[in-house]
Residue frames as a rotation matrix with the C-alpha (Angstrom) as fourth column:
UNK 1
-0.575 0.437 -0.692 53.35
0.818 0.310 -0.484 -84.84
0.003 -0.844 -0.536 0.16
UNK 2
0.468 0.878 -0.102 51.42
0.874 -0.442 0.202 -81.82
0.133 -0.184 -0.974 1.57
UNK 3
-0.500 -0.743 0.445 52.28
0.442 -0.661 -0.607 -78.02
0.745 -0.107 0.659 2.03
UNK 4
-0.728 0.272 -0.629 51.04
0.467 -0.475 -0.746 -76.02
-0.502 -0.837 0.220 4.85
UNK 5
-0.601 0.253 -0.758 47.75
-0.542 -0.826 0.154 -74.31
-0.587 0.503 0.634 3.34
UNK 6
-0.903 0.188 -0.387 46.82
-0.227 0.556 0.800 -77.28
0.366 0.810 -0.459 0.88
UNK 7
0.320 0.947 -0.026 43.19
-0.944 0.321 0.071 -78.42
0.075 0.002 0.997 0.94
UNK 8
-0.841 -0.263 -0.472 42.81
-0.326 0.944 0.055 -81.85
0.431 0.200 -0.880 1.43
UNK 9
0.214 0.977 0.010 40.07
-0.890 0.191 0.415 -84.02
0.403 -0.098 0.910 1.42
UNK 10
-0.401 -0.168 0.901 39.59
-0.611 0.781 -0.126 -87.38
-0.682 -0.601 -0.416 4.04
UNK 11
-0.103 0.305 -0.947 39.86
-0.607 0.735 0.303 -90.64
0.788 0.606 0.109 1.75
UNK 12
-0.356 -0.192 -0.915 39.98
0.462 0.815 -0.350 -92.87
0.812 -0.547 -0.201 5.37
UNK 13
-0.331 0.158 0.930 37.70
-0.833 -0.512 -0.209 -91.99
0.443 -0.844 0.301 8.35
UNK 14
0.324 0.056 -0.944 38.20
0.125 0.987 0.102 -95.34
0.938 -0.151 0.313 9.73
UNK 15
0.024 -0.700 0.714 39.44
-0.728 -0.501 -0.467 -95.11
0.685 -0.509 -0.522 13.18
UNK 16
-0.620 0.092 -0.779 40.19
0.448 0.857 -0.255 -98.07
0.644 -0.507 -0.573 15.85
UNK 17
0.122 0.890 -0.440 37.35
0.546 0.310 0.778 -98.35
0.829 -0.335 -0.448 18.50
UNK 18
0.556 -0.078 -0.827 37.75
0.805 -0.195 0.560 -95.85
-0.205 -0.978 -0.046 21.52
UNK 19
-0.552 -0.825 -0.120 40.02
0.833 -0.551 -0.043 -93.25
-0.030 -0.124 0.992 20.15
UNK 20
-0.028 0.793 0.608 36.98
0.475 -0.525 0.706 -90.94
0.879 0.309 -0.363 20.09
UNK 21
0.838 0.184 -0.514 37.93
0.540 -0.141 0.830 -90.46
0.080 -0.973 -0.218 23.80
UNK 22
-0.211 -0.974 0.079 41.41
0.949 -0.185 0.255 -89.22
-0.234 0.129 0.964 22.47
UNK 23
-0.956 -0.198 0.214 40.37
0.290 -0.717 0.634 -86.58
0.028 0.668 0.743 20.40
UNK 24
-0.420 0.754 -0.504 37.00
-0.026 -0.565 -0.824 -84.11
-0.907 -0.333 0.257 20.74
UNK 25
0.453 0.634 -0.627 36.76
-0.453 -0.441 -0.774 -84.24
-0.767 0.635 0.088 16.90
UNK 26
-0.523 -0.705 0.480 37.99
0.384 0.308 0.871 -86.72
-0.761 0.639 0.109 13.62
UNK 27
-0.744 0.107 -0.659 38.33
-0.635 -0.418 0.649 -85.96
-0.206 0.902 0.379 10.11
UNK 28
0.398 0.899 0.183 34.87
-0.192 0.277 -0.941 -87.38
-0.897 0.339 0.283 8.36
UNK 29
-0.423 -0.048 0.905 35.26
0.516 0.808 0.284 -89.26
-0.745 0.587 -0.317 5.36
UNK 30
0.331 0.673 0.661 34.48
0.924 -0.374 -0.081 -87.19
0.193 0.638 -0.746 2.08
UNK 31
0.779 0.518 0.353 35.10
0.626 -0.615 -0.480 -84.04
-0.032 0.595 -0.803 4.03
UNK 32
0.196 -0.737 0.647 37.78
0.493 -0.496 -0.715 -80.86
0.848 0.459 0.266 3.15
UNK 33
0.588 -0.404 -0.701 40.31
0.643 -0.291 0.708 -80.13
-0.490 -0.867 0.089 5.44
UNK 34
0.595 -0.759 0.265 43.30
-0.075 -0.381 -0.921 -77.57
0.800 0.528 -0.284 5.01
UNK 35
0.392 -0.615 -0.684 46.90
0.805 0.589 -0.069 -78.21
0.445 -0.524 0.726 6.46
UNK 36
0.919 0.009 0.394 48.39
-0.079 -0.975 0.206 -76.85
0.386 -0.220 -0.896 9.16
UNK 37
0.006 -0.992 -0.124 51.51
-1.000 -0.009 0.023 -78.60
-0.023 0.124 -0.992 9.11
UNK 38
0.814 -0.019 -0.580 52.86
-0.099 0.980 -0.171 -82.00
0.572 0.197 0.796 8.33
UNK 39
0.241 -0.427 0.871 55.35
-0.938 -0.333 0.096 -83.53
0.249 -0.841 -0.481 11.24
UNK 40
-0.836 -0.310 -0.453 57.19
-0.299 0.949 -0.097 -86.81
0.460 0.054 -0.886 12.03
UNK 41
0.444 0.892 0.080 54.22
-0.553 0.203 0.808 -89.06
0.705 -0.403 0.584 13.38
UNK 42
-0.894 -0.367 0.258 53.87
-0.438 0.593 -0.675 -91.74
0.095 -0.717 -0.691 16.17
UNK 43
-0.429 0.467 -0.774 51.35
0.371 0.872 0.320 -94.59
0.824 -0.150 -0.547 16.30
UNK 44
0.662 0.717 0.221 48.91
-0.568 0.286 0.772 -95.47
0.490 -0.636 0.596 18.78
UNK 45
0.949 0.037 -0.315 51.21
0.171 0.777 0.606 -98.00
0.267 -0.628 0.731 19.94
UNK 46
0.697 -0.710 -0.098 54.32
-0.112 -0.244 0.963 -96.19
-0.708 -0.660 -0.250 19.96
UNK 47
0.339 -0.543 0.768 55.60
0.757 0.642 0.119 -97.04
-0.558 0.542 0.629 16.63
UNK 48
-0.050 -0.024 -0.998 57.76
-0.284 -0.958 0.037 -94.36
-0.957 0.286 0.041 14.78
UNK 49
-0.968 -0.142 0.205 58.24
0.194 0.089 0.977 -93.49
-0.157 0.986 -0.059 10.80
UNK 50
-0.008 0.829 0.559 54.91
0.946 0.188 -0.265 -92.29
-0.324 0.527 -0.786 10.10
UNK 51
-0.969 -0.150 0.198 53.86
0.131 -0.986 -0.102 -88.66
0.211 -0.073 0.975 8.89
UNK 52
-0.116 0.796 -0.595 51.53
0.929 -0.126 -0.349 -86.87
-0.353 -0.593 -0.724 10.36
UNK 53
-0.466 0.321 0.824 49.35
0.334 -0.799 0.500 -83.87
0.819 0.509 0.265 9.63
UNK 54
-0.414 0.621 -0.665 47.87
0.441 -0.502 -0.744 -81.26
-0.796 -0.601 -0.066 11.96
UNK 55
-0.119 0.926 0.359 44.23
0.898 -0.054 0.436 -79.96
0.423 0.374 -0.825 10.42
UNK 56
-0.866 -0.093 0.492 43.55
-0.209 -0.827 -0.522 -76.13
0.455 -0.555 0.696 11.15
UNK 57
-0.064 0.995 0.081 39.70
-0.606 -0.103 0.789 -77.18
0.793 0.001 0.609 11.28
UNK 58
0.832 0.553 -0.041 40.64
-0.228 0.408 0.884 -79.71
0.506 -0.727 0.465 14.13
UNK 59
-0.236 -0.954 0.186 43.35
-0.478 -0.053 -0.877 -79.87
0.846 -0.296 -0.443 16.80
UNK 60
0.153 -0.182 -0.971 44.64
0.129 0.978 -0.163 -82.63
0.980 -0.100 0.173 18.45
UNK 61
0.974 0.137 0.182 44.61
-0.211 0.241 0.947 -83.69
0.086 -0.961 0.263 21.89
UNK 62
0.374 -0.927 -0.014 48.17
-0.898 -0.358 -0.257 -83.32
0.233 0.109 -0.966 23.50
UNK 63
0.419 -0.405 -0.812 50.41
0.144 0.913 -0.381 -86.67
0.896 0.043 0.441 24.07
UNK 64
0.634 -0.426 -0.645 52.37
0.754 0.157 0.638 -87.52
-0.171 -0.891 0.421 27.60
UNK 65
0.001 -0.960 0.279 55.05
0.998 0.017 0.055 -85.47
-0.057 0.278 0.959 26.24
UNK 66
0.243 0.372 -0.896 52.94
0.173 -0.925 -0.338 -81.86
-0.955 -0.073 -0.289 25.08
UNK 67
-0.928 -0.182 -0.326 53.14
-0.239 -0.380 0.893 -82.41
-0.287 0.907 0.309 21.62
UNK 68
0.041 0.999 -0.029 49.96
-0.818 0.017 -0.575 -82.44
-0.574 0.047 0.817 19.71
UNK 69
-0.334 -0.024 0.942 48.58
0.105 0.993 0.063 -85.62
-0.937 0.119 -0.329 18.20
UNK 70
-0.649 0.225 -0.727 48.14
-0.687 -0.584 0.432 -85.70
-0.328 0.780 0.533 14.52
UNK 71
0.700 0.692 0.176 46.48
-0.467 0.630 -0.620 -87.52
-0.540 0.351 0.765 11.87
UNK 72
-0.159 -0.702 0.694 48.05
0.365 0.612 0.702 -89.79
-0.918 0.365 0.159 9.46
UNK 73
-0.340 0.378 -0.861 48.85
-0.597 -0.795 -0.114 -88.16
-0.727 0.475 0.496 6.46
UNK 74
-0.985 -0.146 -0.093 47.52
-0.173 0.812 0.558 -91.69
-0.006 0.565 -0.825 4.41
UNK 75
-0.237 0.874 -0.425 44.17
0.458 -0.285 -0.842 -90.18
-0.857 -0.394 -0.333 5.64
UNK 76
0.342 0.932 -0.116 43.87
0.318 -0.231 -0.920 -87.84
-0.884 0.278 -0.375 2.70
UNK 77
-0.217 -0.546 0.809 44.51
0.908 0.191 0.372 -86.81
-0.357 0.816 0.454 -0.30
UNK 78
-0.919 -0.193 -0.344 44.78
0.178 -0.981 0.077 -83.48
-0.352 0.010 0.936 -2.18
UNK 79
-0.186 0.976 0.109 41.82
0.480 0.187 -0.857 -81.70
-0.857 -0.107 -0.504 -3.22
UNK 80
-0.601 -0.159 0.783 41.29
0.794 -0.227 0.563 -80.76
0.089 0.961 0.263 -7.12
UNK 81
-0.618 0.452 -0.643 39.61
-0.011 -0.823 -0.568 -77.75
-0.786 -0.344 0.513 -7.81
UNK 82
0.316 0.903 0.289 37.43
0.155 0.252 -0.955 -77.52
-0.936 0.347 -0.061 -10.17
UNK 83
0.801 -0.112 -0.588 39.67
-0.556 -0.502 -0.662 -75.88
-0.221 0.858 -0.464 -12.37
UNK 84
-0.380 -0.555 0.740 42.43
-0.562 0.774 0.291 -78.51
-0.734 -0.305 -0.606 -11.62
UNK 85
-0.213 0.421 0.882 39.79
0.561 0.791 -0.243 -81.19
-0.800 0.443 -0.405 -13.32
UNK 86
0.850 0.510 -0.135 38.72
-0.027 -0.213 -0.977 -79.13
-0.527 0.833 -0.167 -16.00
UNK 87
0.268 -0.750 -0.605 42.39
-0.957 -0.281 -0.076 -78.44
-0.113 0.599 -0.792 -17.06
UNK 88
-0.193 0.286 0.939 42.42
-0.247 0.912 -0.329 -82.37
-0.950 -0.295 -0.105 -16.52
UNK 89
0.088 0.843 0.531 39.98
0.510 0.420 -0.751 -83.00
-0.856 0.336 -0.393 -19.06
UNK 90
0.514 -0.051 -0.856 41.34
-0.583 -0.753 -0.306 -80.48
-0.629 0.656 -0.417 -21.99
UNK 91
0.405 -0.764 0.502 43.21
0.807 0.557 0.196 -82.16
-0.430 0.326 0.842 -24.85
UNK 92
0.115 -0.857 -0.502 46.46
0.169 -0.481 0.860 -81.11
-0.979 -0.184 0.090 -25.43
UNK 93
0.818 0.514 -0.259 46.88
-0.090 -0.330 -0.940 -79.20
-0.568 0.792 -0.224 -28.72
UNK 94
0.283 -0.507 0.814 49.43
0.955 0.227 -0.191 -80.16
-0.088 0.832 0.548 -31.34
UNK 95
0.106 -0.134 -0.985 51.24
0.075 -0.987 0.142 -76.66
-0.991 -0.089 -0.095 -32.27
UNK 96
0.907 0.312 0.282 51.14
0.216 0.229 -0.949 -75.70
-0.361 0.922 0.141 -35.71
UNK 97
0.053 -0.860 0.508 53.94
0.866 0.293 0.404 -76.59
-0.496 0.419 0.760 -38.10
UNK 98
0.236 -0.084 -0.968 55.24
-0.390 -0.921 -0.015 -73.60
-0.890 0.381 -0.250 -39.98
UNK 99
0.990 -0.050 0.129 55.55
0.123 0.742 -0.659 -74.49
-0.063 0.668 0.741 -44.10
UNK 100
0.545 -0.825 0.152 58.49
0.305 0.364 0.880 -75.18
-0.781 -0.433 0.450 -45.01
């Protein structure tokens, strides 16, 4: 999953109709968040078993209860660095054989 710190980028800025009244600010599609913690979740409707993420770059409107709402963490995904993808993209060298 995620670690506290991690970059992550929003693969899903889909959101159901109205929840824009929930929350002052959602993750955008495309762009780079970084975690500020990952936490059991709750649905919209009350359902449990999800995980959730809290987002330093946006924070969540509080629930009936005074916990903050997260995001699902099925929202995003980690974010490569550049050096990540280059090391990606190296082939892997064969060590040489001493003779024998």
């Amino acid at each position: 999953m995620f670690l506290p710190n991690q970059k992550v980028v929003c693969v899903d800025g889909r959101f159901p109709l109205g929840i824009e009244k929930l929350y002052g600010e959602l993750p955008k599609e495309g762009s780079t968040y970084t975690i500020r913690d990952i936490v059991p979740g709750v649905g919209l409707t009350g359902e449990e078993g999800e995980v959730a993420v809290y987002l330093i770059e946006i924070k969540g409107p509080l629930n009936a209860h005074g916990i903050e709402r997260g995001f699902r963490a099925e929202r995003f995904a980690p974010l490569e660095t550049i050096d990540e993808e280059a090391e990606e993209e190296l082939p892997m060298e064969m060590p040489a054989l001493a003779p024998a």
